[in-house]
N, C-alpha and C positions, 0 to 999 in steps of 0.2 A: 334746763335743756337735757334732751335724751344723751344718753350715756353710752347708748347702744347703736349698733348698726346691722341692720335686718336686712335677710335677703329671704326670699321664698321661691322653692324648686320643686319638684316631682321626684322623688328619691329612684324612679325607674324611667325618664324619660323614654327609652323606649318601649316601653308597654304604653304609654299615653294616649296611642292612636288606636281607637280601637276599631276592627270592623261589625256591625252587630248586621246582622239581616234584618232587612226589612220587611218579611212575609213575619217575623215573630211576634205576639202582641206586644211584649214587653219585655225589656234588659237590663239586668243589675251590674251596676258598673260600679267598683270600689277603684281610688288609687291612693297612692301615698302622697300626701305633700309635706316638704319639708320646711319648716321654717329656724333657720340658723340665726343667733345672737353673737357680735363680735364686739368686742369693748372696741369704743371707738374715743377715746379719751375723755377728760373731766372728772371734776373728785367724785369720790363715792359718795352717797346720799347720808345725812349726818344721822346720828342716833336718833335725834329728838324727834327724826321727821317720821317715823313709827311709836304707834303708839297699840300700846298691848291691855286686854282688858283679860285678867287670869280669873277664868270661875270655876268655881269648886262647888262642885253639885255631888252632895252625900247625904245618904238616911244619916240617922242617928247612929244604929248601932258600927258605922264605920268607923267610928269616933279616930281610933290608935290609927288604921290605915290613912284616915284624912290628914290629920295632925302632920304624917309622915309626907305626905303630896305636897302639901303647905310648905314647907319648910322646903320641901326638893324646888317647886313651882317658884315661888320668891328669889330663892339664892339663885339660880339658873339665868335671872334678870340683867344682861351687861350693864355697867355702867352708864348713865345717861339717859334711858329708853325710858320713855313716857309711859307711865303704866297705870291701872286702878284695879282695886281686886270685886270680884262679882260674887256674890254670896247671898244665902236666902236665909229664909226663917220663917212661912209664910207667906213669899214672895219674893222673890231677886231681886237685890238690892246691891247698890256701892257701899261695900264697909270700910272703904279706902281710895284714895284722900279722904280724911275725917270730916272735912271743910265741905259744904253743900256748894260752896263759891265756886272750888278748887275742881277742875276737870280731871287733870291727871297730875301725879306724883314725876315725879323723877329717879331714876333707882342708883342709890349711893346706900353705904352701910346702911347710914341713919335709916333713909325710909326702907330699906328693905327688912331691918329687924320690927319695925315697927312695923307693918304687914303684915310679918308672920304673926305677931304678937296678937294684932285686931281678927285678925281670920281666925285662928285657932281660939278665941275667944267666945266668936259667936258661935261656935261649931256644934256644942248643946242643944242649939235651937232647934236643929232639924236638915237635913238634905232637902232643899227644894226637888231634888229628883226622885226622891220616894216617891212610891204611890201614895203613900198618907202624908207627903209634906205641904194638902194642900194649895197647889199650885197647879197653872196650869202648862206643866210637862215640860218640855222641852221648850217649845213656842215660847213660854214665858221666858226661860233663858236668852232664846235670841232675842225677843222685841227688846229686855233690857240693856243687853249691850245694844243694840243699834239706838237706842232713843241717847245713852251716856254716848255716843259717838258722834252724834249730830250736835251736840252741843259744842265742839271743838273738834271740828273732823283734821285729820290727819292726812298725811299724806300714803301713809299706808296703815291702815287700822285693822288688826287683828284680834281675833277671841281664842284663847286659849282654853279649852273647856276639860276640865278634871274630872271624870266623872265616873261614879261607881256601874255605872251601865244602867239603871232600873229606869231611868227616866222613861214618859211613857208618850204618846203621840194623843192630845184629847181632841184631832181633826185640826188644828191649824198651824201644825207641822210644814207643811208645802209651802203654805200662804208667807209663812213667817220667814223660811229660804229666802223665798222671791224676795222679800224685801229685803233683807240682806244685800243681795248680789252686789248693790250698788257703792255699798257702805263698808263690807267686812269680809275677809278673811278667813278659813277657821283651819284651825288642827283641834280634833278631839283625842284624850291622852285620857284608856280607863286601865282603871284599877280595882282588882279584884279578880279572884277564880271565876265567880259565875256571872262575868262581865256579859251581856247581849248587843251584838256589834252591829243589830241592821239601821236601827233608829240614826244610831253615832254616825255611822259611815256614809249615810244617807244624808246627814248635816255636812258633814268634813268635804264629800267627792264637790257637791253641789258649790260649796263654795270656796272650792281647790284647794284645799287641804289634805290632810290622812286620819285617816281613823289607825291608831296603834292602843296596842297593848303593854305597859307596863308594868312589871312586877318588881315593886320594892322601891326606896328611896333614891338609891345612887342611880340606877336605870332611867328613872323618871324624870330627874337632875339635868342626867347626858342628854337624853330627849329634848325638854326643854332648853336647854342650852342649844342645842341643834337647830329648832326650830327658829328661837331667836337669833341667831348667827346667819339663817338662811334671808331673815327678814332685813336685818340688817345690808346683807347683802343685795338686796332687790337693788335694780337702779332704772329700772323702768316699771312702774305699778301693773299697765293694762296695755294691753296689746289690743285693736280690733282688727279681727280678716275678715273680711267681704267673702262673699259667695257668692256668683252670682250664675244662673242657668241658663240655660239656652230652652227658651220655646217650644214646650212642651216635655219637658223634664224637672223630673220630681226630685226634690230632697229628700235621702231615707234617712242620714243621719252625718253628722259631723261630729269625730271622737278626737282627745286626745291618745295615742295608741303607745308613749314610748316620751320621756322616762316614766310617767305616770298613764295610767290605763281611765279614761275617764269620758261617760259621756258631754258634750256640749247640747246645752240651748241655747236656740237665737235668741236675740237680744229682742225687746219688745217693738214692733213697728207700729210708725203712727199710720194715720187713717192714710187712705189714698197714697199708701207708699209700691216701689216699684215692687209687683208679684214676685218675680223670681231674681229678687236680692235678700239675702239672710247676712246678717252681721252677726258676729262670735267674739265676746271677749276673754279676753285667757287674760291670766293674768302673775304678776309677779316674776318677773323678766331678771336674768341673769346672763352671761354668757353663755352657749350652751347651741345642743341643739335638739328643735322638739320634733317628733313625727304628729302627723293629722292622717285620718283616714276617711275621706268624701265618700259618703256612698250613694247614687242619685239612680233613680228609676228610668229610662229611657221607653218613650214608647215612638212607634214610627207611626200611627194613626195621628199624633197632635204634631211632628215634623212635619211642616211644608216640605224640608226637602228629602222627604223619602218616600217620595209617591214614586211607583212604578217608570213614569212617563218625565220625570222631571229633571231638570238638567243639572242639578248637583249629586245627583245618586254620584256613588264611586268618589267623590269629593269629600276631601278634607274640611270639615266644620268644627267648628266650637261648640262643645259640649259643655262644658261649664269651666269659669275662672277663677281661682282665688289670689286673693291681693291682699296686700296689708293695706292698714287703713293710712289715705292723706297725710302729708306733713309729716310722716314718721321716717327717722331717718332711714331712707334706703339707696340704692343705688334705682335709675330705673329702669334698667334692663331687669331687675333684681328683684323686682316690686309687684311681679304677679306672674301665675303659673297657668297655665293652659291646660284641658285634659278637652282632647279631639277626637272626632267619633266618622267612620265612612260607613256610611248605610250603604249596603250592598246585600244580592242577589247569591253573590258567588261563596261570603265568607262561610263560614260553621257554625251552624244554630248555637246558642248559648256557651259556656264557658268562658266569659268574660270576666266576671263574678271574682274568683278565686287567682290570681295573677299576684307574680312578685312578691315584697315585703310583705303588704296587705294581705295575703293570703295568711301567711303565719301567723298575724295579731288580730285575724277571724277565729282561725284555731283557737288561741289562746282565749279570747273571754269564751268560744264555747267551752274550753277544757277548763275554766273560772265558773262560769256559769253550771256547767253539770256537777263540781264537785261541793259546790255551795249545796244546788240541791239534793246532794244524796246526805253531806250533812246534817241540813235541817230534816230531811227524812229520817236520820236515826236519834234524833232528838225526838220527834213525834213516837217511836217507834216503830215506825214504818220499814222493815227490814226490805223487803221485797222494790221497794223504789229504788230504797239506798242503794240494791246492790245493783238494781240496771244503773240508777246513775253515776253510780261509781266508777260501775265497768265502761260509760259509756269515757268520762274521764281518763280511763287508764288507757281505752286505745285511740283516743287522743292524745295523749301523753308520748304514748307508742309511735304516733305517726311525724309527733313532733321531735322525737328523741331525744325525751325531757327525762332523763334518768334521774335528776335532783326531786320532780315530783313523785319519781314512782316510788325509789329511795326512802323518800323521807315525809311528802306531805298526805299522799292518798297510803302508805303504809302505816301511819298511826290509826286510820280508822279502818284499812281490808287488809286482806292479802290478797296479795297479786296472784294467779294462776294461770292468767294467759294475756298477755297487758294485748297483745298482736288485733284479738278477737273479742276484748272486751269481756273479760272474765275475773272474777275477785267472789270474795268472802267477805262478810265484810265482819270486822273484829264488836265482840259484845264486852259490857260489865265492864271489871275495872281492868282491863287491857288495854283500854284507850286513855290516853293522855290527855284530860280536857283542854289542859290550858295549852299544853301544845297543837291540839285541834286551832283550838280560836287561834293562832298564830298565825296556823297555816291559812284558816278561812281569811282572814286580812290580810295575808299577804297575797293568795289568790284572789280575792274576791275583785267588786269594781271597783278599787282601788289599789291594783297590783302594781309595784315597782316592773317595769321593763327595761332591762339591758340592749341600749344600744348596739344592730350590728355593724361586725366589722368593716371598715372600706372594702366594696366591694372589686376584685380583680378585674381582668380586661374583659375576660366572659368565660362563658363554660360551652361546650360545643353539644346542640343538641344530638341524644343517643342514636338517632334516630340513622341508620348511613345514608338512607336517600336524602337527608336533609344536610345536618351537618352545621345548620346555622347557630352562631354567638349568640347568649343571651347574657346576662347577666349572671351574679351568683344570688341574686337576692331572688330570679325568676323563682315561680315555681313550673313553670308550663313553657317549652316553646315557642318563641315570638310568631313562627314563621307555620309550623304545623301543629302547634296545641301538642306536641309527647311530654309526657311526665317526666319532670328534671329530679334526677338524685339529690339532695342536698351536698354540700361538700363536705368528703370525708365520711359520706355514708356506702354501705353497698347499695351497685345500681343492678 
């Protein structure tokens, strides 16, 4: 039985009504929706009922580093937890449980020295993630664990993947995701200076997990230890929320935005299913609370009701709803969020877009988005991108009053000059700190930790003195005349 009790909100209820005109072709409507987890009593889910498949994907000459992963990877295993180790030589293989009978081991002394002992054994053979480890890349990783997880599926089955970064993509990388989604889990955990985080992170976001960097044995340990303590903790596996549009309204995208930054895909629909319902599953539920960010296309030519002459212009409609999925425990007042739209004549062409929370966690993956690519632009050697995209980061940065990035993560690779107007230098040679670069790229990139905000206060008064109306502190824009709101604790 669910563990949990779910409720789903609009973190800005009052931005939810939007008015768009109806002379405009088309309206980009973003909002928040919040879905909260509350333990709602019952034991917590037992060890066994996770089961963990740890693969170690290293060339050869990683040998001492691997050895050191090994040994962190295994001991980090709590007591109990159903596990098998993944390993190539060739091709990825189960080196553990020894038994071809035996699915998964259980982790106590006994078998966790004896893990270490078989893994670090066949270590010799080769890194299936080499380029020359003859294998094919990464895909082969994943079909292995998902084919060893089908034979005794779990109730939560996760892949642990150790990997020195080289693994390479030989085209059915995507393919091999997808089959996943159903079946598995992943945290990718590399190791090495010249680790390459797009392949990794691209495995890890897709199937809600993290792509991180480890440096050293005790780090790697902690990690691991972390990851499994979080898995342990699950008490609901898969969450589904509905989406559902209102006639003639388009889906742009559905993200997680907060505590993790991550796109969503709908779930597969079968033949002759309803157009405009998208189903999303998120997954690995704890108490907690997650933000969503809907972003859906409005046009007034596919509304019936926003023809000139029609009798709900100025009328409150339903733009689209999200709901948790049937049978999950909610309350049901609690159990699905509304975002209403009034097509009207009178409101103000666009600006809908950029509103409240949602506003800021647009910022943020563009301010993700641009400093990845001035990165990989100075990888390439491409000076001249790096430094528009860098600067284009910093005054984003600047707008966000994200002094931690200016600080510290776009300052190992520029200097700042004018963060206001998008200006930097951007640093050459050995003045940049690779491996604190890759930090920053993962911690920014699309898979960045977000900091929930604070409860927001009763309102903040727009600047405006002819106006004067409440909004919100999460607004960006007021409710009532679209003026630009200060942040709190900024000058206005």
């Amino acid at each position: 039985m669910d563990t949990l009790r779910f409720g789903v909100t609009l973190a800005d209820a009052a931005e939810a009504r939007h008015r768009l005109r109806a002379d405009v072709a088309a309206h980009t409507v973003d909002s928040t929706v919040e879905i909260t987890a509350e333990t709602a009593g019952g034991p917590a889910p037992a060890a066994a009922d996770t089961g963990v498949i740890v693969a170690l994907d290293f060339a050869p000459e990683r040998l001492a580093e691997t050895r050191r992963a090994v040994a962190a990877a295994i001991t980090a295993l709590p007591d109990g937890t159903a596990f098998a180790v993944l390993h190539g030589g060739g091709a990825p293989r189960i080196c553990y449980p020894y038994d071809a009978s035996e699915v998964w081991a259980y982790a106590d002394g006994i078998s966790r020295n004896t893990a270490r002992f078989e893994a670090e054994r066949l270590l010799p053979a080769g890194g299936a993630g080499s380029a020359g480890g003859g294998t094919g890349g990464y895909a082969a990783w994943l079909d292995a664990a998902r084919a060893h997880v089908a034979r005794e599926p779990r109730r939560i089955a996760h892949l642990l993947m150790v990997t020195d970064g080289r693994g390479h993509d030989d085209g059915r990388l995507d393919a091999a995701i997808d089959a996943c989604t159903d079946t598995l889990t992943c945290d990718v955990i590399g190791v090495g200076g010249d680790w390459e985080p797009a392949l990794p992170a691209r495995i890890a976001t897709r199937l809600h997990g993290r792509a991180e960097l480890a440096e050293g044995a005790e780090p790697l340990a902690a990690r691991l230890a972390d990851i499994a303590g979080r898995l342990r903790a699950t008490r609901v596996p898969a969450v589904r929320v509905e989406v559902r549009l209102r006639t003639g309204v388009a889906l742009r995208s559905f993200r997680e935005a907060a505590p993790v930054s991550r796109e969503l895909r709908p779930d597969p629909r079968p033949a002759g299913a309803d157009p405009w319902r998208y189903v999303f599953t998120t997954r690995l539920w704890d108490a907690g609370v997650r933000r969503y960010i809907l972003s859906v296309e409005a046009r007034p030519d596919g509304d019936p009701a926003a023809g000139r002459d029609a009798d709900p212009l100025d009328t409150d409609l339903l733009l689209a709803q999200v709901a948790l999925e049937p049978g999950l425990a909610a309350a049901p007042e609690a159990a699905a969020a509304a975002v209403r739209v009034r097509w009207s004549y009178e409101a103000a062409p666009g600006g809908v877009r950029a509103r409240g929370a949602s506003m800021t966690y647009r910022l943020r993956d563009r301010l993700a988005d641009a400093f990845n690519a001035g990165c990989t632009a100075i990888s390439r050697r491409d000076l001249r991108t790096a430094e528009a995209m860098l600067g284009e980061a910093a005054r984003l940065a600047y707008e966000l009053q994200d002094r931690d990035f200016l600080d510290h993560d776009l300052d190992r690779v520029a200097e700042v000059l004018d963060a206001r107007n998008g200006v930097v230098r951007v640093r050459t040679g050995a003045t940049v700190d690779r491996t604190a670069l890759l930090r920053s790229r993962l911690s920014r990139g699309q898979h960045r930790p977000l900091d929930l905000p604070a409860a927001a206060p009763a309102g903040v008064p727009c600047p405006d003195p002819a106006c004067t109306r409440l909004s919100t502190a999460a607004a960006g824009f007021c409710v009532a005349c679209g003026t630009r709101l200060a942040p709190a604790g900024s000058p206005r």
